[in-house]
N, C-alpha and C positions, 0 to 999 in steps of 0.2 A: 405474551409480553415480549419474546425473544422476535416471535414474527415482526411485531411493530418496528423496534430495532433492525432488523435485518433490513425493511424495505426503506427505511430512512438513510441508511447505510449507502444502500444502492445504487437508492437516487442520487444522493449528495456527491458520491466518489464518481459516478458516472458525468454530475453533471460539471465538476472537476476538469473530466478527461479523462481519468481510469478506465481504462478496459476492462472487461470482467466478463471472459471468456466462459463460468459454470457460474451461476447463482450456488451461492452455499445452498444445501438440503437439510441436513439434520446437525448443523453445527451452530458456534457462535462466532466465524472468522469469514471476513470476505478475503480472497486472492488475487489483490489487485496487480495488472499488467499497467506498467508502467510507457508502455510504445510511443503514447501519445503525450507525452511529458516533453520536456524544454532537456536536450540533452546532458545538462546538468542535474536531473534528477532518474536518468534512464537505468539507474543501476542500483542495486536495492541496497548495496551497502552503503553509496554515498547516500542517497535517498534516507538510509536510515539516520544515518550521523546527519544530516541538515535538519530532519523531521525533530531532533532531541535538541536543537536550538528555540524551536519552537515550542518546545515542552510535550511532545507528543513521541510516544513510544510504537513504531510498527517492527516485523521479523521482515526481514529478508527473506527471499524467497530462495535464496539458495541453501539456506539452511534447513529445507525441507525435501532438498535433490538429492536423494537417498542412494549410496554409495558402496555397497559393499563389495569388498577385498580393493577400495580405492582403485576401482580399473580403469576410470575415466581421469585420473591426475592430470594428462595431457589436454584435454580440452575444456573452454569455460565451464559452466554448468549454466542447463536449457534454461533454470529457473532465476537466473541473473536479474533478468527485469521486471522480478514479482516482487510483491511485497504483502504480509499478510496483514490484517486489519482487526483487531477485536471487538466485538460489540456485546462481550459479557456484563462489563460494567455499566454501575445505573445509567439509564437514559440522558439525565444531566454531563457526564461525565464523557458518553461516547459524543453528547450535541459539544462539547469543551473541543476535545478532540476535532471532531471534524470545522471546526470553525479555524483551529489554529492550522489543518490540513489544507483547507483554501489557502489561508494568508501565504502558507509555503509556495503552495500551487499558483496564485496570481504572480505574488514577489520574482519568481521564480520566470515567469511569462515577459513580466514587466522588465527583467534585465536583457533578457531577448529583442523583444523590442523598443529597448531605449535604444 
């Protein structure tokens, strides 16, 4: 069930523009790079705050750049331009998601190029 999902996942964010440097293995989250995005969307916390206009919830991917005794305060964090992606939820629910994931992703193209 989870496989199905996953590769629907894949295709759809990749053919988006998502990077997606590791296929997930034994999880239900893709780790999407955001490189190839409209620099308006390059950074996972704006990316997340535009994505929740759309009614779609992704993590940041810097909330996963794990930190301890905070020794890196001084510089970004590597995981700036990820963003993670869930595909636990029913199949209906992650096709809802990735549908309103384009719209973000075209709209997003189409201010670039107007």
């Amino acid at each position: 069930h989870f496989k199905q999902k996953r590769e629907l996942v894949l295709r759809r964010l990749t053919d988006m523009g998502f990077v997606l440097h590791n296929n997930p293995q034994g999880s239900f989250y893709a780790f999407a790079s955001l490189e190839n995005m409209p620099e308006s969307l390059r950074d996972g916390r704006l990316f997340f705050e535009k994505a929740l206009e759309y009614k779609v919830i992704c993590v940041p991917g810097e909330f996963f750049d794990v930190d301890p005794g905070k020794r890196r305060r001084h510089i970004p964090s590597r995981l700036s331009q990820y963003i993670r992606i869930s595909y636990g939820p029913p199949l209906a629910e992650v096709m809802r998601g990735l549908d309103a994931l384009q719209r973000l992703v075209e709209d997003a193209f189409n201010l670039v190029n107007a």
